[in-house]
C-alpha positions in Angstrom: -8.9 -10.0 -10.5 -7.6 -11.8 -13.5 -9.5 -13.4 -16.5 -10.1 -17.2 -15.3 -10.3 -19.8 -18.5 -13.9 -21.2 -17.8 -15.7 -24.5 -19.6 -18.4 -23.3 -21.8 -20.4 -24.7 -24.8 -18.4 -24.3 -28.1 -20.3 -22.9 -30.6 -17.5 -22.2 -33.7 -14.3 -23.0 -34.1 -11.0 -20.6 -35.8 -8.8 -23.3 -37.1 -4.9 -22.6 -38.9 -2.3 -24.4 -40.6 -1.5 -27.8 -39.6 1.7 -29.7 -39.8 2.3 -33.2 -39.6 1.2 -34.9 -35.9 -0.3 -31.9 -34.7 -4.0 -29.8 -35.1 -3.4 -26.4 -34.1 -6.6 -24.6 -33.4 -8.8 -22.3 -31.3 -12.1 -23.2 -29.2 -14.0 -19.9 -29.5 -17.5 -18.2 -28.2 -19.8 -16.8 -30.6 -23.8 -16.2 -30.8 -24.6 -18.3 -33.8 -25.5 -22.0 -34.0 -22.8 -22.9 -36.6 -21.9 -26.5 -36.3 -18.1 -27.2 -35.3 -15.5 -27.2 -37.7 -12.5 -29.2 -37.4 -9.5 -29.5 -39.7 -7.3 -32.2 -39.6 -4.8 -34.4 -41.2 -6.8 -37.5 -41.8 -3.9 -39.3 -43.1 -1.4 -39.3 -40.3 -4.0 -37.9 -37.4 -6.5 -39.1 -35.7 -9.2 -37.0 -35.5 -8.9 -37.2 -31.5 -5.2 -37.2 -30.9 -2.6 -34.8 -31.4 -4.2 -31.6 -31.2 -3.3 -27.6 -29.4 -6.4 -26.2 -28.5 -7.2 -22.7 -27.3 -10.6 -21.5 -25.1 -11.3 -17.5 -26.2 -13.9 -16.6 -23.6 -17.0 -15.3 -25.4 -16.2 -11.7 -26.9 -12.3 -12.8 -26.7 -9.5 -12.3 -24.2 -9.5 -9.0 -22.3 -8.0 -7.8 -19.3 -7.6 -4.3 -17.5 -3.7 -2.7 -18.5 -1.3 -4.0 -15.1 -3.1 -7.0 -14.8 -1.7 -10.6 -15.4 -4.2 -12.7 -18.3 -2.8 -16.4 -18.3 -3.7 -18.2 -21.4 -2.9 -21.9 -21.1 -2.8 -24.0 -24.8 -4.6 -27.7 -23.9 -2.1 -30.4 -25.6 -3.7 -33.8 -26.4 -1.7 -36.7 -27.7 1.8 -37.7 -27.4 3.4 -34.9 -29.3 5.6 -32.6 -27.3 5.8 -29.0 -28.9 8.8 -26.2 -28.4 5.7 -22.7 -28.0 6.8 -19.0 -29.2 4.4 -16.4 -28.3 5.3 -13.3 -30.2 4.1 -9.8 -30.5 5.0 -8.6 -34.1 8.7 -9.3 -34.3 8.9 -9.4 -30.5 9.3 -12.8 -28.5 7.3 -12.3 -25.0 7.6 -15.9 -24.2 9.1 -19.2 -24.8 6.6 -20.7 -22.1 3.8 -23.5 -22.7 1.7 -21.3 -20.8 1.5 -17.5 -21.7 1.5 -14.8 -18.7 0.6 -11.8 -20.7 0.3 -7.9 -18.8 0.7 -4.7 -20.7 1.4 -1.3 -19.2 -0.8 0.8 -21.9 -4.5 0.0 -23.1 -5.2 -0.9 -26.4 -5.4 -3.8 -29.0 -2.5 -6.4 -29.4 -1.9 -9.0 -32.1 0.1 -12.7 -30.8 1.1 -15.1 -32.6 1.7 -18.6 -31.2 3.9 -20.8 -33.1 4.7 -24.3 -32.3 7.0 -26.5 -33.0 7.0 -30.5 -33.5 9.7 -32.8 -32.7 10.2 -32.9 -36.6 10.6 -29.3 -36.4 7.4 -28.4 -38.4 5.7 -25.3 -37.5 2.1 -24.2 -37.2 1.4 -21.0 -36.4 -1.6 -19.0 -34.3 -2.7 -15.7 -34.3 -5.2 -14.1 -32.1 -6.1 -10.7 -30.2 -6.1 -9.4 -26.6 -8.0 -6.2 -25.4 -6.2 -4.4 -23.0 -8.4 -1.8 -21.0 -8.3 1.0 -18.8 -8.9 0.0 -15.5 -12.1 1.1 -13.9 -10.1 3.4 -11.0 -7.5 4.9 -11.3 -4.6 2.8 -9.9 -2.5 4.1 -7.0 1.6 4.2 -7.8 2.4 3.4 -4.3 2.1 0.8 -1.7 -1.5 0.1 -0.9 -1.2 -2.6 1.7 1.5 -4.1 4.1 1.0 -7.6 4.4 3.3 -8.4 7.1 6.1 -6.1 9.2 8.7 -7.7 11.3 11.5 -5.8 12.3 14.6 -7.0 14.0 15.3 -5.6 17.5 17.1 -2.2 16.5 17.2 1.2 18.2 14.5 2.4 16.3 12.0 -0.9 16.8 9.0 0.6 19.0 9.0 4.0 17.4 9.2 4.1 13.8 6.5 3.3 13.8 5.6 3.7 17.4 4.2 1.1 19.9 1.3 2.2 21.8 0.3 -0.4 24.5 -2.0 -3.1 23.2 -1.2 -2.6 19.6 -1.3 -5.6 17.5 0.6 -7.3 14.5 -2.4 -5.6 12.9 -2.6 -2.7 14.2 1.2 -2.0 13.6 1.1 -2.8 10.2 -1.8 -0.3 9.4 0.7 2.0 11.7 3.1 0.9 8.9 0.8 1.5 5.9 0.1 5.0 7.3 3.8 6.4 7.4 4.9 4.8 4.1 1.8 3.9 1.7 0.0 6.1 -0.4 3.1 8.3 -1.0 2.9 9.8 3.0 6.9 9.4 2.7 7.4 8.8 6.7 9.1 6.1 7.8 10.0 3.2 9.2 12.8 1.0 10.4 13.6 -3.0 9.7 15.8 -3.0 12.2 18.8 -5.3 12.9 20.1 -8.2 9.8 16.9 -9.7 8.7 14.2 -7.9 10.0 11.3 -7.1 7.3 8.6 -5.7 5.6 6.0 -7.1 3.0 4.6 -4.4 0.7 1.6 -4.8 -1.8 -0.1 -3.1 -4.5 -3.0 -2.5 -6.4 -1.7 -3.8 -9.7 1.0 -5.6 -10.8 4.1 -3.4 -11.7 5.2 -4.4 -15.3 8.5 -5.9 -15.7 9.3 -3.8 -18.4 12.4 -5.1 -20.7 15.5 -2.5 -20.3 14.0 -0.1 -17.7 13.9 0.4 -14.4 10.3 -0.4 -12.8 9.7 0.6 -9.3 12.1 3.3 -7.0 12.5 2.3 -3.4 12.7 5.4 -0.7 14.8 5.2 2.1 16.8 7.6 4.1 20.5 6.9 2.9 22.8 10.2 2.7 26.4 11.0 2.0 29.0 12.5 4.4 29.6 15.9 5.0 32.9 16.0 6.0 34.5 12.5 6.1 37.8 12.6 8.0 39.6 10.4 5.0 40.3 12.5 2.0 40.6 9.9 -0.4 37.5 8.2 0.7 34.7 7.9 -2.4 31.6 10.4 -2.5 29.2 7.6 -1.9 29.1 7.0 1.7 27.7 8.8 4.6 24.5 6.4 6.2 24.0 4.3 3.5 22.0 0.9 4.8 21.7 -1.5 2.3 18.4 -3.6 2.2 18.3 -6.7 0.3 15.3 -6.7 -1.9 13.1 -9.7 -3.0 9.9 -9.3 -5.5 7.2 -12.1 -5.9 4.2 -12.5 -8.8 0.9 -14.1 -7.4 0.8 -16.8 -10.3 -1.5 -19.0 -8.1 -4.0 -15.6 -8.0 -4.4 -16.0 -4.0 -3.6 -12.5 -3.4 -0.8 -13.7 -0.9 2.8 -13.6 -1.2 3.0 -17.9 -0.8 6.7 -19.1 -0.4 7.1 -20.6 -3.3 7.2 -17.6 -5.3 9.6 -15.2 -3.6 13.0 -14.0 -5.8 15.7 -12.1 -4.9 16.5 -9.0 -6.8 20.2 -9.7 -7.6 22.1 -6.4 -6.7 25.8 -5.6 -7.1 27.2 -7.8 -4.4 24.9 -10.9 -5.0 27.9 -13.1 -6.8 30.6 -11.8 -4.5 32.4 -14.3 -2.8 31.9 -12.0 0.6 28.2 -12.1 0.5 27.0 -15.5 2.2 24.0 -17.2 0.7 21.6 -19.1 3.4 22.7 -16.9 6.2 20.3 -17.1 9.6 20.3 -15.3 12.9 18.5 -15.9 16.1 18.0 -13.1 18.7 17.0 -13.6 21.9 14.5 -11.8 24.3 16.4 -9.7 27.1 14.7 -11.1 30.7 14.7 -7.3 31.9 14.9 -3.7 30.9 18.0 -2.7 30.1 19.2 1.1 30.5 22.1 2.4 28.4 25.3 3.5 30.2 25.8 7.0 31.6 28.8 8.7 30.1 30.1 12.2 29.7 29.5 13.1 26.0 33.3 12.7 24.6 33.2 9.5 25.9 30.7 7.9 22.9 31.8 4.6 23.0 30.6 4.5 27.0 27.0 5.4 26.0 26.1 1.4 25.2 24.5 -1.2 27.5 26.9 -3.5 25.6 24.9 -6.9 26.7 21.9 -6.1 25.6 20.2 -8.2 23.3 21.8 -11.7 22.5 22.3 -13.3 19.0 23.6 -15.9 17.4 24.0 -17.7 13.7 24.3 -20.5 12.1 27.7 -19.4 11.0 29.1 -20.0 14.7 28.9 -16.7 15.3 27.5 -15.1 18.7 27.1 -11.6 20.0 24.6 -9.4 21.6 22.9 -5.7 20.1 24.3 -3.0 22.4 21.7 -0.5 23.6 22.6 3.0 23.2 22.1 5.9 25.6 20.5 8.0 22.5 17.7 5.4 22.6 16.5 4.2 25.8 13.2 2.2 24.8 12.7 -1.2 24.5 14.5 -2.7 20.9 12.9 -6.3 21.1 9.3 -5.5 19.4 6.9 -5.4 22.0 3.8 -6.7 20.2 5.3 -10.2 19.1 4.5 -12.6 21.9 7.9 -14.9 20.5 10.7 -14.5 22.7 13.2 -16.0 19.7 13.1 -14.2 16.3 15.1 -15.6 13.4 15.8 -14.6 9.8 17.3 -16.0 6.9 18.7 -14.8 3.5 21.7 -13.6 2.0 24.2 -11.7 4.5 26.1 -9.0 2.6 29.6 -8.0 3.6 30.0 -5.0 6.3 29.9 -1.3 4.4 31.0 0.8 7.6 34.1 1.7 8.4 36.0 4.3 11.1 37.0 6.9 9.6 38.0 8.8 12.7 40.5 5.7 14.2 38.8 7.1 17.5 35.3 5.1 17.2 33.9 8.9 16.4 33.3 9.1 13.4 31.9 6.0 10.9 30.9 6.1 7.5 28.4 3.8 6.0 29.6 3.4 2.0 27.1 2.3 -0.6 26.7 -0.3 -2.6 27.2 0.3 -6.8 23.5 -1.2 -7.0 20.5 -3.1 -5.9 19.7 -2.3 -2.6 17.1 -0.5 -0.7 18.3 2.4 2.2 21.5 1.9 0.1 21.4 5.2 -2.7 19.7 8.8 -2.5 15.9 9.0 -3.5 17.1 11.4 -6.5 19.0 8.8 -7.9 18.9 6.1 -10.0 20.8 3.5 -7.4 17.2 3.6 -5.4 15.9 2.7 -8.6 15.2 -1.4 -9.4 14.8 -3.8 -12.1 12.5 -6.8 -11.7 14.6 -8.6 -14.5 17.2 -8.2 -11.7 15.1 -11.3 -9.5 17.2 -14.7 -9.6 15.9 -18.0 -7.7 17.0 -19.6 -5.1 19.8 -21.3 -7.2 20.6 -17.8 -8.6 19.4 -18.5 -12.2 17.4 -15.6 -13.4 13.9 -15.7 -13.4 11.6 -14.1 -15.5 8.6 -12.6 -14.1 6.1 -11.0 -16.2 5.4 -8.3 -13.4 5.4 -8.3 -10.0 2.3 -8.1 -7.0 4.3 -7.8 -3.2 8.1 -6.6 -2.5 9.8 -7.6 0.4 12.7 -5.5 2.0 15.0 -7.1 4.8 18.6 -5.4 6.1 21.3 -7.1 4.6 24.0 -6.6 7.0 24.6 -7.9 10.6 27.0 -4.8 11.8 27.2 -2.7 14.7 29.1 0.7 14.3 30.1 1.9 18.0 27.7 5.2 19.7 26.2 4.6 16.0 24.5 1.4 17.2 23.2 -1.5 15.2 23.0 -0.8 11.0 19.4 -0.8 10.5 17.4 -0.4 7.1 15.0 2.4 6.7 11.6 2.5 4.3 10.0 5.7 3.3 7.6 3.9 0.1 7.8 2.3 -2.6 7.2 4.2 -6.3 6.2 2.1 -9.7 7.7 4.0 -11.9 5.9 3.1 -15.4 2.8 4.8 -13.6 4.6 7.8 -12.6 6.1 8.5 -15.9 2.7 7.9 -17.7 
């Protein structure tokens, strides 16, 4: 739904200063029959070398407010350029290629100055029309591209399995509990295990603020056995997040342009980079233990579901006797699931000394499942996202958010730590 730069006829031309080796102008649409206009230098340029050039689509650039217009200069010659695109005093990009969104309709003035080799400037001025879009846009998730949870002792019920269902059919069972604002939920289960959200618009990476407010179902402790212990733990299950802008305009989330949302433990020398984890299909039902009730460690089928990494690690997802159905998702044919990302350290810890009582402690910032909804540590920042490398990436906005648990950790009767979604919230659209 962006503005795509189309060949036309030219029918006039806008032209601006000029500096040595260069011909900055526009290419621009208009109803008259003028003939072209084109200023150069005829001393040191040829008339067909060395110029920028501009398309404005007839009746110039416009584009609905939360959506992405590209505008891509056309360099001929030799000459390389150093491009500023600027909005009054305010540098938006440093970029050959301009990716320009605004959150609020209304007019706005660029300039584009270049600079030669020789360090001569031209400047460029010229005007987008931002509109209202034509519906209102949603604030929430519209559509869930892909769900695949980990085995967990939620997997088959949040959502739930119904015989039959489909990778389709679950992710519309997705869409239903957490789109829209419906604020149910559902589970990623064990390290790894994900969920691709989308959206009507793109949410503006706004400079300085936060932009979009993940839900989850993270809460503090009531009555944590260690005195000293900080506030901030109870269930917290922290949910690595990664955000990705559809530059190619496909409306999918391609590879290539997934980023990680750098949180608090991203540089940490505990938190492994390129972590993966196979799990492995159990050949037969399994049923949890029988135990009497003081006896909370017993309740497990502690050879459940096997794992292993590429860390030589190897271990298996105990089944617990609080949930008894399958924890290997029944609609994926696979009978291997693995997942790669970033592994953050373990956050639980027994408080009791007994295996009774474990407290999940959050995170100072950055992950999903990981703060309370009412706060801002469930609140993100897109100029947070970082490439594979780690350098920081800026996006102008972003289109799809992906959520994976970001810990491989298993807590007693407690079971497996598993991240929970209950929606996604762009908050520029909320506070207008």
């Amino acid at each position: 739904t962006s503005i795509y730069m189309t060949h036309f006829k030219l029918h006039s031309y806008l032209a601006t200063s000029l500096f040595s080796g260069c011909c900055l102008w526009f290419a621009a649409c208009s109803e008259t029959s003028d003939p072209p206009v084109e200023i150069t230098d005829p001393i040191e340029v040829p008339s067909d070398d060395g110029k920028i050039v501009i398309e404005i689509p007839a009746g110039g650039f416009q584009i609905p407010r939360c959506k992405v217009l590209s505008i891509a200069p056309v360099l001929t010659g030799e000459e390389t350029y150093e491009m500023q695109w600027s909005i009054g005093d305010s540098v938006i990009s440093s970029q050959k290629e301009l990716e320009f969104i605004a959150l609020n309709p209304g007019q706005y003035s660029i300039t584009l100055q270049a600079t030669n080799s020789e360090q001569k400037k031209s400047t460029l001025d010229f005007t987008v029309t931002v509109k209202q879009e034509e519906k209102n846009y949603s604030p929430y998730i519209t559509s869930i591209p892909e769900y695949k949870p980990a085995p967990g002792q939620f997997v088959n019920e949040l959502p739930k399995y119904e015989e039959g269902d489909t990778q389709r059919a679950i992710n519309q069972k997705v869409l239903e509990a957490i789109g829209y604002n419906t604020r149910g939920m559902i589970t990623l289960g064990g390290y790894g295990g994900y969920v691709i959200c989308g959206f009507d618009h793109t949410i503006v990476n706004v400079p300085g603020q936060y932009d979009l407010k993940i839900l989850g179902n993270a809460f503090h402790a009531n009555a944590n056995p260690n005195p000293e212990a900080p506030e901030e733990g109870g269930s917290c299950e922290p949910g690595i997040v990664m955000v990705a802008y559809d530059r190619n305009k496909n409306g999918i989330a391609d590879d290539d342009e997934w980023y990680e949302l750098a949180g608090s433990e991203y540089t940490k020398e505990t938190t492994l980079k390129n972590y993966q984890i196979t799990y492995y299909r159990p050949d037969e039902y399994h049923e949890p233990v029988e135990a009497p009730e003081d006896e909370q460690s017993w309740n497990t089928d502690a050879e459940y579901i096997a794992w292993q990494d590429n860390r030589n690690a190897q271990g298996f997802m105990p089944k617990n006797i609080y949930h008894r159905q399958d924890y290997y998702p029944k609609w994926l044919e696979e009978d291997e699931l693995s997942f790669k990302g970033t592994l953050l350290p373990n956050n639980a810890k027994d408080e009791s000394g007994e295996g009774k009582y474990w407290v999940l402690y959050a995170y100072p910032w950055g992950y999903a499942d990981n703060g309370l909804n009412v706060d801002e540590t469930s609140n993100f920042n897109i100029e947070w996202a970082v490439d594979a490398e780690g350098n920081p990436v800026h996006l102008p906005g972003i289109d799809f958010v992906k959520i994976y648990t970001g810990v491989n950790q298993y807590c007693g009767w407690l079971g497996e730590t598993s991240t929970e979604v209950m929606g996604i919230n762009d908050l520029h659209l909320l506070n207008n």
